[in-house]
SEVEXGU-988265 format. One record per residue (C-alpha): residue number from 1; x, y, z. Coordinates in Angstrom, 2 decimals, always signed. Example, Ala and Ser with C-alpha at 12.3 -4.5 7.8 and 13.67 -1.06 7.14 Angstrom:
<rs>
+-----+---------+---------+---------+
| pos |      xx |      yy |      zz |
+-----+---------+---------+---------+
|   1 |  +12.30 |   -4.50 |   +7.80 |
|   2 |  +13.67 |   -1.06 |   +7.14 |
+-----+---------+---------+---------+
</rs>
This chain:
<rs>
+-----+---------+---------+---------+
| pos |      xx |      yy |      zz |
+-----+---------+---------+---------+
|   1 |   +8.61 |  +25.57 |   +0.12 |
|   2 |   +5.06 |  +27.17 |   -0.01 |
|   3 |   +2.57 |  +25.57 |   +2.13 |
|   4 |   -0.81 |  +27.43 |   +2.66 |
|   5 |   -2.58 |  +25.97 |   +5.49 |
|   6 |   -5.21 |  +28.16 |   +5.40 |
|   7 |   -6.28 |  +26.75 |   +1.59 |
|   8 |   -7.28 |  +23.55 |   +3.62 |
|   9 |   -8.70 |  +25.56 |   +6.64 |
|  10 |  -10.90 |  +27.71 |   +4.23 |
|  11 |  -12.68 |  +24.43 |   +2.56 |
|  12 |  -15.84 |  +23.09 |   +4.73 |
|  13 |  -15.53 |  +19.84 |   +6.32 |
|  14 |  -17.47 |  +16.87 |   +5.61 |
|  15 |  -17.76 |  +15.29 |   +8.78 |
|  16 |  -20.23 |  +12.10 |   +9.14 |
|  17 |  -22.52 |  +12.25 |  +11.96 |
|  18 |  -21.82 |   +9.49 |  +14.58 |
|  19 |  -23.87 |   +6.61 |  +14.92 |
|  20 |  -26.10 |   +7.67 |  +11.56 |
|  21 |  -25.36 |   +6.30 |   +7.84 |
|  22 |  -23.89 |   +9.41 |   +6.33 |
|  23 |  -23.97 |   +9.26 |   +2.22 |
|  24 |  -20.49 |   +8.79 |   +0.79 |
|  25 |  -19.74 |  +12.34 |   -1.52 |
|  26 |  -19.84 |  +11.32 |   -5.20 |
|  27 |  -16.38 |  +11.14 |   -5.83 |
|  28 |  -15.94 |   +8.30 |   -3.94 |
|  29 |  -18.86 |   +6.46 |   -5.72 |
|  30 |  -17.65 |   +3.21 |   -7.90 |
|  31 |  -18.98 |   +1.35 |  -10.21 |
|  32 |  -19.63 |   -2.22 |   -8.90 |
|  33 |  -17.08 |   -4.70 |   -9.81 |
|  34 |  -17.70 |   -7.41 |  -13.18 |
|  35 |  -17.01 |   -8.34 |  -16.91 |
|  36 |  -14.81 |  -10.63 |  -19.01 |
|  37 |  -11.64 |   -9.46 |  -17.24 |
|  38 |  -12.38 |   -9.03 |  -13.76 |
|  39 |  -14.20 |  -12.72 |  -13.73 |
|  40 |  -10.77 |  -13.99 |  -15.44 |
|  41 |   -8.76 |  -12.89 |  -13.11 |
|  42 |  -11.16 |  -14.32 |  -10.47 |
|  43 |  -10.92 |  -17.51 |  -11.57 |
|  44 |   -7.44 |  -17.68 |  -12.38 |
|  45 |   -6.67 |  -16.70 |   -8.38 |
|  46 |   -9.07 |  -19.81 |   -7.48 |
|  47 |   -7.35 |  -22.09 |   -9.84 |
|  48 |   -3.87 |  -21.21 |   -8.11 |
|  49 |   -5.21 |  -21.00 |   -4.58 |
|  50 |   -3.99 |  -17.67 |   -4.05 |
|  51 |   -5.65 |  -14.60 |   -2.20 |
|  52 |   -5.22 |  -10.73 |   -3.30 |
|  53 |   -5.08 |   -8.10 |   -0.85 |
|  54 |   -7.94 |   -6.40 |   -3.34 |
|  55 |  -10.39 |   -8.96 |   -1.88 |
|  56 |   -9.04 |   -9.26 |   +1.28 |
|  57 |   -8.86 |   -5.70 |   +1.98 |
|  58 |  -12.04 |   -4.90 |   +0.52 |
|  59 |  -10.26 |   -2.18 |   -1.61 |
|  60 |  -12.74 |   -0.09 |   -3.79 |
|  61 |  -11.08 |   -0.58 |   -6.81 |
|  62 |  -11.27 |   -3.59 |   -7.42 |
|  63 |  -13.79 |   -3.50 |  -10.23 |
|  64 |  -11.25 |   -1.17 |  -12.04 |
|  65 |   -8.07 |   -2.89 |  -12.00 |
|  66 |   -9.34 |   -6.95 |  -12.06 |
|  67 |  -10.98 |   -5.32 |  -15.31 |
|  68 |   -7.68 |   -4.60 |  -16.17 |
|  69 |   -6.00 |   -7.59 |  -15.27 |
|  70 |   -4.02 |   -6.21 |  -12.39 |
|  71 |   -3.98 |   -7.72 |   -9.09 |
|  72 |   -1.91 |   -7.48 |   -5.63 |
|  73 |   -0.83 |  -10.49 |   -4.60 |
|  74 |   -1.09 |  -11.52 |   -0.67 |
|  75 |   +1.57 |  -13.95 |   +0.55 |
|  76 |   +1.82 |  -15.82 |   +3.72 |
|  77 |   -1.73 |  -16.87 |   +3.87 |
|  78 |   -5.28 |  -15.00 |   +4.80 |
|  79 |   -4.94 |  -14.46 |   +8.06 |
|  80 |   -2.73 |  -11.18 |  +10.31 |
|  81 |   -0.98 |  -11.69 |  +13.19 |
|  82 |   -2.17 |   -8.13 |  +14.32 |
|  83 |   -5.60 |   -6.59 |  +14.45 |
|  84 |   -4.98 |   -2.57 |  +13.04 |
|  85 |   -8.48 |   -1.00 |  +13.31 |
|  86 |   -8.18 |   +0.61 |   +9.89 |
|  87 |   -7.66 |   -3.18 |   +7.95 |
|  88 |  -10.14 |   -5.75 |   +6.74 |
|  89 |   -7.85 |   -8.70 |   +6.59 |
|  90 |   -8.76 |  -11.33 |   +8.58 |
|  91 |   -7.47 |  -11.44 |  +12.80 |
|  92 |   -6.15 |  -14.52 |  +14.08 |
|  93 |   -3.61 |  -17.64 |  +14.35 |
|  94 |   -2.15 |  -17.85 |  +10.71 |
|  95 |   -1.55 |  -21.59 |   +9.44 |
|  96 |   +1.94 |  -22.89 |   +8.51 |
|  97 |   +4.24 |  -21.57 |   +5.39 |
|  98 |   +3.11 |  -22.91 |   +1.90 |
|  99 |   +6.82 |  -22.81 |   +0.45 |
| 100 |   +4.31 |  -23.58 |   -3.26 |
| 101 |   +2.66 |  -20.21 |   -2.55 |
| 102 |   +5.83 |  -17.85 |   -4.80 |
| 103 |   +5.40 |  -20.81 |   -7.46 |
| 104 |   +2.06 |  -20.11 |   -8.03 |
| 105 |   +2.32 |  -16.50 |   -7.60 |
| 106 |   +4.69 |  -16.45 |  -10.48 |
| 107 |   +2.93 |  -18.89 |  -12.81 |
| 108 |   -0.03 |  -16.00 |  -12.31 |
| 109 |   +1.87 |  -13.36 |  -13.38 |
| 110 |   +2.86 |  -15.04 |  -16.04 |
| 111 |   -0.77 |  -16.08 |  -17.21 |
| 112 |   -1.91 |  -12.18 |  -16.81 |
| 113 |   +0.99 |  -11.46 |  -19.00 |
| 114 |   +1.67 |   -8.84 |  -16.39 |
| 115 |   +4.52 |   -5.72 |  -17.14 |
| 116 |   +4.34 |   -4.53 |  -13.29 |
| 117 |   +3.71 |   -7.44 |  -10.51 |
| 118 |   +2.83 |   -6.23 |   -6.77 |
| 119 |   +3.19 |   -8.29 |   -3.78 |
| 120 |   +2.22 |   -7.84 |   -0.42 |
| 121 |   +1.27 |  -10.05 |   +2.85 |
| 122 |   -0.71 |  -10.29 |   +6.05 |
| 123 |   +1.82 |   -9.50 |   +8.87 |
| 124 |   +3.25 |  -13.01 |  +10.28 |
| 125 |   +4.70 |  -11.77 |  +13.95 |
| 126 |   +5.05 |  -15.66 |  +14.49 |
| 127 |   +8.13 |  -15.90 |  +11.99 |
| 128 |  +11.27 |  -15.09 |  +12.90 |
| 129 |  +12.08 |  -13.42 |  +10.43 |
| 130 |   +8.17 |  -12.02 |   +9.32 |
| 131 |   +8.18 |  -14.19 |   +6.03 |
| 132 |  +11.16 |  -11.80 |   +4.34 |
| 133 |  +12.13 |  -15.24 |   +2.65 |
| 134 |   +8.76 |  -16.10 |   +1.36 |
| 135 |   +9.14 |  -12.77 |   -0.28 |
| 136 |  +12.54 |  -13.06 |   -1.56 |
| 137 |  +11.82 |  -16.23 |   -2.98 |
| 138 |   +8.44 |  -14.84 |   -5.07 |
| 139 |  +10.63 |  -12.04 |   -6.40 |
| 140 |  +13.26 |  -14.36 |   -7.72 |
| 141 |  +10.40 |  -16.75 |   -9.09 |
| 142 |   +8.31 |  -13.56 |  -10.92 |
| 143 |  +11.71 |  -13.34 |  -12.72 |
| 144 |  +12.35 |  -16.42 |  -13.97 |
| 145 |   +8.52 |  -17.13 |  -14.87 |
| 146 |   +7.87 |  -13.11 |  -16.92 |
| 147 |  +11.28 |  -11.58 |  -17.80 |
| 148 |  +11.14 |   -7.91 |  -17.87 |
| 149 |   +8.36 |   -7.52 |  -15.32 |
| 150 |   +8.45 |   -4.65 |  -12.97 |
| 151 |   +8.39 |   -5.97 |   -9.34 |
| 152 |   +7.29 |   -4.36 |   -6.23 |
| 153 |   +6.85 |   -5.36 |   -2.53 |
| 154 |   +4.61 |   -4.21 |   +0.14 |
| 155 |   +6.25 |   -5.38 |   +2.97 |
| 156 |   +5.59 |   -5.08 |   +7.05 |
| 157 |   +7.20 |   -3.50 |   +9.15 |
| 158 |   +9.14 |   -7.15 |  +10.47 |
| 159 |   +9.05 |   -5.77 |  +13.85 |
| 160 |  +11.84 |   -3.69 |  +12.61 |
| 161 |  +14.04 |   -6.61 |  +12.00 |
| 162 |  +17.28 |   -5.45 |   +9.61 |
| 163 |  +17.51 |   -9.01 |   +8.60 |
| 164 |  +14.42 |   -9.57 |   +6.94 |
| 165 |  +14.60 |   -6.08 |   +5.37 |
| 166 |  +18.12 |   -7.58 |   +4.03 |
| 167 |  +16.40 |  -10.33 |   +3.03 |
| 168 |  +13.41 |   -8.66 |   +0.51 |
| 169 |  +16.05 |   -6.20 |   -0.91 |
| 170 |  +18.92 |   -8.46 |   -1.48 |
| 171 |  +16.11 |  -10.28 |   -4.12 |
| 172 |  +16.42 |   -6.88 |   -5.85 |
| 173 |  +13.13 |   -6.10 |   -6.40 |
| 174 |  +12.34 |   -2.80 |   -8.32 |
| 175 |  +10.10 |   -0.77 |   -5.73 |
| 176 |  +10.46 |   -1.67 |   -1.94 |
| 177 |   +7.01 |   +0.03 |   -0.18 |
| 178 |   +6.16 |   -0.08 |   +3.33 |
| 179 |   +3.49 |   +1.75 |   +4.47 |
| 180 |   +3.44 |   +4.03 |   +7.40 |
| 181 |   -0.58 |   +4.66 |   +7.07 |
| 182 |   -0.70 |   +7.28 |   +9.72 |
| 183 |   +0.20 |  +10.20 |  +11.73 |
| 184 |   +2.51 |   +9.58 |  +14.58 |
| 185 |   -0.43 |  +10.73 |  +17.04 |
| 186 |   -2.92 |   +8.46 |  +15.85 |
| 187 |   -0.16 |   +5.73 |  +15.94 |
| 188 |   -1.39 |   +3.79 |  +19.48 |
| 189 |   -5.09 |   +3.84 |  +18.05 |
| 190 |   -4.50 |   +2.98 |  +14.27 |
| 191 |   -1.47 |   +1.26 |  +14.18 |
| 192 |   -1.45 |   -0.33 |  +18.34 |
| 193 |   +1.64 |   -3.05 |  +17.45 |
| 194 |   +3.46 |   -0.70 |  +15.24 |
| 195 |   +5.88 |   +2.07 |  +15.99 |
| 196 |   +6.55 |   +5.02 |  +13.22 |
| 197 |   +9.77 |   +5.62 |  +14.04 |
| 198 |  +11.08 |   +1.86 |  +13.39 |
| 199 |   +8.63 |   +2.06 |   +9.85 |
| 200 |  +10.64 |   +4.95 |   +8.80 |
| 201 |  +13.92 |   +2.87 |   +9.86 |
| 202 |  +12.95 |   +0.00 |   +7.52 |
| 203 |  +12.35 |   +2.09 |   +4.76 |
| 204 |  +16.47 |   +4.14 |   +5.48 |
| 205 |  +17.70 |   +0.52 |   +5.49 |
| 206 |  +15.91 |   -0.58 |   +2.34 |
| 207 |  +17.44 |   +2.63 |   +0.04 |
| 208 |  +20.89 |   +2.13 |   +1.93 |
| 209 |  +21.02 |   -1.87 |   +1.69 |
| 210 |  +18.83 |   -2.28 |   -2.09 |
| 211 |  +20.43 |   -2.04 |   -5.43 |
| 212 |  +21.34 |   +0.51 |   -7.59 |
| 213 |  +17.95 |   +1.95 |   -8.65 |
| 214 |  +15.35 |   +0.35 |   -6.18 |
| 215 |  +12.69 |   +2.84 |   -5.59 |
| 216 |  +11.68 |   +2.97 |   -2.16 |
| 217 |   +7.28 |   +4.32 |   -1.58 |
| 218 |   +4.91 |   +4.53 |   +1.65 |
| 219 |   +1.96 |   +5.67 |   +1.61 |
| 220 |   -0.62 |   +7.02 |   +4.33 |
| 221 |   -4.75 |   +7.59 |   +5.06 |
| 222 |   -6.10 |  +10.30 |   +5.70 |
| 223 |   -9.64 |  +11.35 |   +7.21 |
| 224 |   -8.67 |   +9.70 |  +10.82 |
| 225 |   -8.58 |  +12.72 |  +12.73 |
| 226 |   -4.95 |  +13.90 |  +11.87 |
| 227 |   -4.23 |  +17.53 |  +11.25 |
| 228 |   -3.37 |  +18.71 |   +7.70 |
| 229 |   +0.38 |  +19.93 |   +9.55 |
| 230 |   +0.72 |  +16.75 |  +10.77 |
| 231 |   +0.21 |  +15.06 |   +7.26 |
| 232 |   +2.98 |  +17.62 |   +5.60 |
| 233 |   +5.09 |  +17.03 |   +8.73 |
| 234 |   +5.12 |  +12.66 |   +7.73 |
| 235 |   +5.44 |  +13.41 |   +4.05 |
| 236 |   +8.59 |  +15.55 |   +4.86 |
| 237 |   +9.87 |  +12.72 |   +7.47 |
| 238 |   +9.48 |   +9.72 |   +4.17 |
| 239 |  +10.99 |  +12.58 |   +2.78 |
| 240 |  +13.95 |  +12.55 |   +4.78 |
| 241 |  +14.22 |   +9.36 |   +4.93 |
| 242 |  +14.68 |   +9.01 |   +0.96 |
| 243 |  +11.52 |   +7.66 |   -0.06 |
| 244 |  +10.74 |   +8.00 |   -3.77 |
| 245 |   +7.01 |   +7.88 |   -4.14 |
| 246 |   +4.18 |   +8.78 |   -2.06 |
| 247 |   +0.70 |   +7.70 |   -1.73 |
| 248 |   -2.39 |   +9.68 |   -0.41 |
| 249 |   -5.75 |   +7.96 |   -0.11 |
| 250 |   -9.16 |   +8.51 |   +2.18 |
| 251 |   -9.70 |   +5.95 |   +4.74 |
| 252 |  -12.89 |   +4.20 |   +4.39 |
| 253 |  -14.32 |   +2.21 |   +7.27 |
| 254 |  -14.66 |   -1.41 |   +6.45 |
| 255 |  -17.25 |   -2.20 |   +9.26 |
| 256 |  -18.87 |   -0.77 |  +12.67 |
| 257 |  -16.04 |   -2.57 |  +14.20 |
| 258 |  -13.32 |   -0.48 |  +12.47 |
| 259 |  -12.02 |   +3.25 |  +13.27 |
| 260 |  -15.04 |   +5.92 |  +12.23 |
| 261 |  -14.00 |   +7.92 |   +9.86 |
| 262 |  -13.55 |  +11.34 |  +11.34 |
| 263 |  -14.43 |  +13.11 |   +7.87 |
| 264 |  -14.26 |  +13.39 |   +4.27 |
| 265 |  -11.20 |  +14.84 |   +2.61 |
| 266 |  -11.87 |  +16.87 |   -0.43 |
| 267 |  -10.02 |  +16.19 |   -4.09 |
| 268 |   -8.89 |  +19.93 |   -4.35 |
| 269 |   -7.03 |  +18.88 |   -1.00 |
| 270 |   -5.44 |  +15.99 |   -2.35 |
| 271 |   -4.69 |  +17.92 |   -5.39 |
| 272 |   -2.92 |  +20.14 |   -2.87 |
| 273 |   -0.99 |  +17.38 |   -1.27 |
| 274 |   +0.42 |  +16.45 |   -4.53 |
| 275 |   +1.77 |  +19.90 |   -5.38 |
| 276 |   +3.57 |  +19.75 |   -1.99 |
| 277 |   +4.91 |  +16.52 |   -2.44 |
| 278 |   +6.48 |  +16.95 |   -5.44 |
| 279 |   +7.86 |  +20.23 |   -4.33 |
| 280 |   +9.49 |  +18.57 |   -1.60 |
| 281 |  +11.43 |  +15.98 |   -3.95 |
| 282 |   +9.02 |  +13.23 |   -3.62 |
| 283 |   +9.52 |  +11.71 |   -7.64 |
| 284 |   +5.86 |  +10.83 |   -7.43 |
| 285 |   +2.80 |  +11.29 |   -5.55 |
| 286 |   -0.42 |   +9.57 |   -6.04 |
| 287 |   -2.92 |  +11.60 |   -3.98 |
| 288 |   -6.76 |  +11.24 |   -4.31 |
| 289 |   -9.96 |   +9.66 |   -2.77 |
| 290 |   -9.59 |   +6.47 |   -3.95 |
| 291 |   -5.96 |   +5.97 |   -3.96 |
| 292 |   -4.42 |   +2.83 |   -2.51 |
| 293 |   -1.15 |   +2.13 |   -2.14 |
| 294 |   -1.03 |   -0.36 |   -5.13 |
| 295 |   -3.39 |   +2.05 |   -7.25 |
| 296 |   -1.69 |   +2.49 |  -10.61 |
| 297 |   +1.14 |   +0.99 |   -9.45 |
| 298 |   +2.72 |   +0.47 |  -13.11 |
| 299 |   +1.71 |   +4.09 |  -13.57 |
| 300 |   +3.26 |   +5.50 |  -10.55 |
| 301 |   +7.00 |   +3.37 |  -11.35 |
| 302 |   +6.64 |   +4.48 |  -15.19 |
| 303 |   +6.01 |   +8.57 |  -13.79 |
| 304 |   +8.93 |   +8.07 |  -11.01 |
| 305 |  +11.19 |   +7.16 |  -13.20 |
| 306 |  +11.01 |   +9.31 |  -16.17 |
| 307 |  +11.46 |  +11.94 |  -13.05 |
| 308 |  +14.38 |  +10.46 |  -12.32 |
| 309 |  +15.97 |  +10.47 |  -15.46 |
| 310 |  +14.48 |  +14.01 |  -16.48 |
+-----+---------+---------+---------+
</rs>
């Protein structure tokens, strides 16, 4: 496989100055969220009580994809078990199980007419099993209410828990994504209540355990302090592990209280990441700026399949 470090050594960092407001480089500039669409979709997540990891998350692009009516879905309440120092989502004591919550979910989907639904959820450490059923349940609900629609989950880690892996898959949804968000260095600072080895576990039992043609994805940040060796070295591990699709995104610090970001990483170097990606077998790899892990998330299942079948 050819891997030229020194194409990322040879590029300049852009490395924000502590403690002064450093200008974001323009390609990470967005246009600031509104219009028909994105206040439709708005409203319809009021009307159903529901809350989107878009909002919660504070992802950037959220103006483009409420514009066209796409959403992430976030089960199990607004409120983490954990407090990551890379996540917006709100710290704390989450309230008790709304068994209406995959109902509504579903009844959404069906409103936006969606083609590819994605689910996620705060982490719920106080569950037994993490809330696999609450997912299980939404994925056998988005079926009933819009036939045909593509399904995927963005699950936790369940404290490594087979079970609750068991659980999501045995509700055959059509991508199974867990992210593993970091380095294995950074893992104690980014990622304190997690453990990479055990993510990488839950994402071998998810291919081995899933049906027939379940896609399994992760996705990590970069710009956190990690070396570029040590981001090949965890795309080859997901690798090994049989993961289908990959996504690459820059970290962007949602307050003071968060992890600084450590610097900028350039396009041509996600551009880069790609081509090494898909030279290592990945079927797809999303890597840019502004990717997230649901980014194009129709786009991404369409492109990893027609790899598949190529």
């Amino acid at each position: 496989m050819d891997i030229n470090v020194k194409f990322f050594e040879e590029l300049p960092p852009i490395v924000p100055e502590p403690g002064k407001r450093t200008r974001k480089p323009p390609w990470l500039k967005v246009r600031a969220p509104g219009g028909t669409n994105y206040r439709d979709v708005a409203a319809l997540m009021r009307q159903h009580k529901l809350h989107t990891v878009c909002e919660e998350a504070r992802c950037p692009n959220i103006g483009e994809c409420w514009e066209n009516r796409t959403a992430t879905f976030m089960l199990l309440g607004d409120v983490c078990t954990r407090a990551c120092r890379f996540c917006a989502v709100t710290k704390g004591r989450p309230q008790t199980l709304d068994w209406e919550e995959p109902f509504r979910v579903a009844e959404a989907v069906k409103t936006l007419g969606l083609r590819h639904a994605v689910v996620t959820s705060v982490n719920r450490d106080d569950l037994p099993d993490g809330g696999a059923i609450i997912f299980a349940l939404t994925i056998r609900e988005i079926r009933k209410a819009q036939p045909g629609c593509g399904i995927e989950v963005l699950v936790p880690d369940f404290e490594g828990n087979p079970e609750a892996v068991r659980t999501v898959v045995e509700a055959a949804p059509d991508i199974y994504n867990h992210n593993i968000e970091t380095v294995p260095r950074l893992y104690p600072r980014v990622r304190p209540k997690a453990k990479y080895r055990q993510s990488l576990q839950t994402l071998e039992w998810a291919k081995a355990w899933g049906p027939s043609g379940m896609l399994t994805k992760s996705g990590l940040m970069v710009g956190l302090g990690e070396t570029i060796e040590e981001v090949i070295q965890v795309m080859a591990d997901l690798r090994d592990s049989g993961v289908d699709i990959v996504t690459i995104g820059q970290y962007l610090r949602p307050s003071n209280w968060h992890l600084p970001i450590k610097r900028y990483v350039r396009p041509e170097e996600f551009a880069e990441l790609k081509r090494i990606g898909l030279e290592m077998g990945f079927k797809h790899v999303e890597s840019g700026p502004l990717v997230r892990s649901s980014y194009h998330a129709h786009e991404q299942s369409a492109a990893a399949v027609c790899r598949t079948s190529a």
